[in-house]
C-alpha positions as CSV (number, residue, x, y, z in Angstrom):
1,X,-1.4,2.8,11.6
2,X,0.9,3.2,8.4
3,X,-0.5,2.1,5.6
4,X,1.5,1.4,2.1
5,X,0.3,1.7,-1.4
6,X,1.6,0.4,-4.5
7,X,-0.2,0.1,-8.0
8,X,0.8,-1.1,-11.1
9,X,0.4,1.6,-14.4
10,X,-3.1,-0.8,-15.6
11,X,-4.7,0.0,-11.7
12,X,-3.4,3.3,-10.6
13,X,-6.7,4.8,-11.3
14,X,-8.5,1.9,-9.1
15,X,-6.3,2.6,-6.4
16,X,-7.1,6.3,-6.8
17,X,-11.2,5.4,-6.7
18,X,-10.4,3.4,-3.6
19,X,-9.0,6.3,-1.7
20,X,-11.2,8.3,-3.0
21,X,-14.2,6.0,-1.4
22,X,-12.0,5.2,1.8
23,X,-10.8,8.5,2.2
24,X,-12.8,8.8,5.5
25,X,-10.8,6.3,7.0
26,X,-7.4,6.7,5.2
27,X,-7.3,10.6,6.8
28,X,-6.8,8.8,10.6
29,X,-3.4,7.3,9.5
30,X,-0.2,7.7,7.7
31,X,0.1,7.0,3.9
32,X,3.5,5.6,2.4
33,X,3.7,4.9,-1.4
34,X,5.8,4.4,-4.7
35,X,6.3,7.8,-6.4
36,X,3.9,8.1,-9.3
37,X,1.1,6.3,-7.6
38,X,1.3,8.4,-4.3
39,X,0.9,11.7,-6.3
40,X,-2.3,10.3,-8.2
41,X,-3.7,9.5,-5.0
42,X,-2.5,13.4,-3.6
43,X,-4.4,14.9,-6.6
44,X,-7.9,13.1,-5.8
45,X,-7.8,13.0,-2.3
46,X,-5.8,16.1,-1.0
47,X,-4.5,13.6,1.8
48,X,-1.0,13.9,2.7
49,X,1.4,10.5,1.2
50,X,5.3,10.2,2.2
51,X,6.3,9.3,-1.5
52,X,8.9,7.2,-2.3
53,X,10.5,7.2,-5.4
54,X,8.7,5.6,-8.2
55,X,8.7,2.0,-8.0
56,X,10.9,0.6,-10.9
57,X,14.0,3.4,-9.8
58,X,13.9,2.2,-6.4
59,X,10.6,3.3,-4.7
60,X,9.2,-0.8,-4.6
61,X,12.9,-1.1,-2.8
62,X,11.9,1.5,-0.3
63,X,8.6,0.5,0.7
64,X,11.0,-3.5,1.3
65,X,13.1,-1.0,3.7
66,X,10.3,0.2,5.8
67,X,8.3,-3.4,5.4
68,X,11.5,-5.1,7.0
69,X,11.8,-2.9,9.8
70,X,8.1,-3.2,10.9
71,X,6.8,0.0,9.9
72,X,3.9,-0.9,8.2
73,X,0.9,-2.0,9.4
74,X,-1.0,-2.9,6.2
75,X,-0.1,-3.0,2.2
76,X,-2.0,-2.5,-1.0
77,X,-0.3,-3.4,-3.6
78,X,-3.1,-3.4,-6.4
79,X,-1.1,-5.4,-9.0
80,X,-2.1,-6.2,-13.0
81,X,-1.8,-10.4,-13.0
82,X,-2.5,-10.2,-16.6
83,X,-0.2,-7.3,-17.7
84,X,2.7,-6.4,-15.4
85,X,5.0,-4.7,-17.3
86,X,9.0,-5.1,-17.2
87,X,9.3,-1.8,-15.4
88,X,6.8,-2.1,-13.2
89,X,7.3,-2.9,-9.4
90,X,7.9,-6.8,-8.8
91,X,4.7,-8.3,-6.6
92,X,7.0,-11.5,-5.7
93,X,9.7,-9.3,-3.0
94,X,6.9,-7.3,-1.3
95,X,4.4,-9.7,-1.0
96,X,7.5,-12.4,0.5
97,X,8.7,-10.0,2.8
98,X,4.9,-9.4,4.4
99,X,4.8,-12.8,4.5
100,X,8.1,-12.6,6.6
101,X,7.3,-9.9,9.0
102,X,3.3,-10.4,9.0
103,X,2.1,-7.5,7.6
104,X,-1.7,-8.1,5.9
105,X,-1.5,-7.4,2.2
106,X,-3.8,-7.0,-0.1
107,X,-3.4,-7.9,-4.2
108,X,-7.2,-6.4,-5.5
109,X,-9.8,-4.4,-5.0
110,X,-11.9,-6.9,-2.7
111,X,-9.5,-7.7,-0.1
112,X,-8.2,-4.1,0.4
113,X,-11.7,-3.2,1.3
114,X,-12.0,-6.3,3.2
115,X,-9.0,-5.3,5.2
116,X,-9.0,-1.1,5.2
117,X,-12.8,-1.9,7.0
118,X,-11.3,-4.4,9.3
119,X,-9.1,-1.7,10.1
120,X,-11.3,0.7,11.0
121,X,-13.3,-1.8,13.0
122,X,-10.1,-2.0,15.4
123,X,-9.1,-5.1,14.3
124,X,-5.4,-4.3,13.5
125,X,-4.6,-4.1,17.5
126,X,-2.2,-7.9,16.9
127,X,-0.1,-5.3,15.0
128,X,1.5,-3.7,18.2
129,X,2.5,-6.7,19.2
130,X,4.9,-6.7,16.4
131,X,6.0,-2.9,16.1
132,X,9.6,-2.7,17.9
């Protein structure tokens, strides 16, 4: 499965924790993410991430590219509600465009566990039915 991960500046070091604690499972498939937060996750997890550009010069945009054309089986996009800065990646086109093509996201900390154990249960099969 291909899996993408986004985090804003105030939970890049969550999203690093929780790939640190999934690692396990996030070794078995392929890891796509916005510049800066795929190397953080790199540094602490020596697993391999196709980064993107950062997210506010165009790496949020990329991550749209490959959501529209069905290549991702599951999002994280761990995302400050309280503090999102102007620069920052904007929650509202990713989260719209999973909507569109069905892809599970994910917006904290519970439901990515929820749904990266769900995946490793086998319950991400309804995803082939979408691939092209």
């Amino acid at each position: 499965m291909n899996i993408g991960l986004i985090a804003h500046d105030a939970k890049k070091k969550l999203m690093q924790n929780f790939c640190v604690a999934y690692r396990g499972i996030l070794a078995k498939h392929t890891l796509f993410a916005t510049g800066t937060t795929g190397r953080l996750v790199e540094e602490v997890t020596n697993l391999t991430v196709h980064k993107y550009l950062a997210g506010h010069l165009g790496g949020e945009q990329q991550l749209g590219a490959q959501i529209e054309d069905n290549d991702l089986d599951l999002v994280i996009f761990l995302r400050d509600p309280l503090q999102p800065k102007p620069h920052e990646p904007n929650v509202g086109n990713v989260l719209r465009l999973c909507d569109v093509h069905n892809i599970p996201v994910a917006t904290n900390l519970a439901t990515a566990e929820l749904l990266i154990k769900s995946m490793e249960r086998g319950d991400f099969e309804f995803r082939n039915y979408y691939r092209r």
